[in-house]
N, C-alpha and C positions, 0 to 999 in steps of 0.2 A: 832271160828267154823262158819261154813257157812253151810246154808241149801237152796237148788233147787230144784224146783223143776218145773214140767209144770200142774198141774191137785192137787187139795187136793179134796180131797173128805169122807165122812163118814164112816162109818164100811161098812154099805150096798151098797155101792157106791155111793152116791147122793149125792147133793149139802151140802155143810156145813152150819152148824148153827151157825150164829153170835149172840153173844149176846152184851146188851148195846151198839148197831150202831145203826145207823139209814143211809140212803143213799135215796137220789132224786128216785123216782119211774119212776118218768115220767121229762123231760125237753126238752127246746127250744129254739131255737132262731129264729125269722123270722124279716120279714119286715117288720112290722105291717099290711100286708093282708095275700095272701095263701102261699107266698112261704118262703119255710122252709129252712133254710140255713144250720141246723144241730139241729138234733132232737134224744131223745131214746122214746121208747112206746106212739108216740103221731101216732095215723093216721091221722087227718088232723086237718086244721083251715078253718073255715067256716068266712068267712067275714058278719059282719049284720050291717054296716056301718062305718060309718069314728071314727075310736078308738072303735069299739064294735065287738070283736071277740070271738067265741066259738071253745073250744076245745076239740077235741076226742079223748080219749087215744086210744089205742091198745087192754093192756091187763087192763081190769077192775082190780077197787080200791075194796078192801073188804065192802066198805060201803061207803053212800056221806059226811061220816065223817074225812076228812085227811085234809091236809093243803096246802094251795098253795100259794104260792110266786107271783110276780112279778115285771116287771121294762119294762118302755119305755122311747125312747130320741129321741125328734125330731128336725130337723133341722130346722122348719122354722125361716124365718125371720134373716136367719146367723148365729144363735146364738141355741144355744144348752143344749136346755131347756129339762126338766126331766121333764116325767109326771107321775100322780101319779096313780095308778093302782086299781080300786075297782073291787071288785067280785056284782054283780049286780042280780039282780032277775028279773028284769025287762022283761026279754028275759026266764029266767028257773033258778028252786034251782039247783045248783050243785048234780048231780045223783054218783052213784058209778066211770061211763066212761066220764063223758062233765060235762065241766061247764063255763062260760062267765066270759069275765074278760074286762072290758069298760075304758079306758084312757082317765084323764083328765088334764087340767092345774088346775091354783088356780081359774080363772075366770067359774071354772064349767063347761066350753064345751067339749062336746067329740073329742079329737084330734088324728089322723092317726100319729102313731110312725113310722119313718123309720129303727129304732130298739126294736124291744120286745124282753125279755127273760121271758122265764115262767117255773114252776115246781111243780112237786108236789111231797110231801114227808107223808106217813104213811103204810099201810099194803096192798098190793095186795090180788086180791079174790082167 
């Protein structure tokens, strides 16, 4: 049996209700400054120096309580080093819409990714 369809939707017509999923809210991928190369509910990245970026969702998060991911890889030096991604306070706590995410190597410096991915996963407002 085969089922197709284009649109499911609930009794009242609206969106369906999944239960025990979870799915990315917000994601990204950029350059490690503004430009977004493919993004869902972020509006922008604010650059505040070299590996310290703030992000702004679109559509706010139910609370500055959800989770966020990330990853950066940069090419200096030929060689294709992974840094390691902290959430920082130093700039602002993570609020319901932005929250900074600062990249570093193991030597502690803040270092400019020529790849970021970022995401965040919990409950929209």
């Amino acid at each position: 049996m085969t089922l197709k369809v284009d649109v499911v939707e609930n009794t009242s017509g609206g969106p369906v209700t999944l239960t025990d999923q979870v799915a990315a809210k917000m994601w990204s991928a950029s350059n490690g400054d503004t430009t977004i190369y493919a993004s869902f509910n972020l509006s922008s990245i604010t650059d505040n120096g070299s590996g310290d970026n703030t992000y702004t969702l679109t559509s706010s998060m139910s609370s500055a309580y959800y989770s966020i991911y990330a990853m950066g890889r940069s090419d200096d030096n030929a060689t294709g080093r992974m840094a390691a991604p902290c959430l920082t306070s130093q700039r602002a706590v993570p609020t319901s819409s932005v929250y900074n995410i600062a990249f570093h190597y193991s030597n502690t410096d803040l270092r400019e990714c020529d790849h970021e991915t970022t995401g965040v996963i919990g409950d929209l407002a």
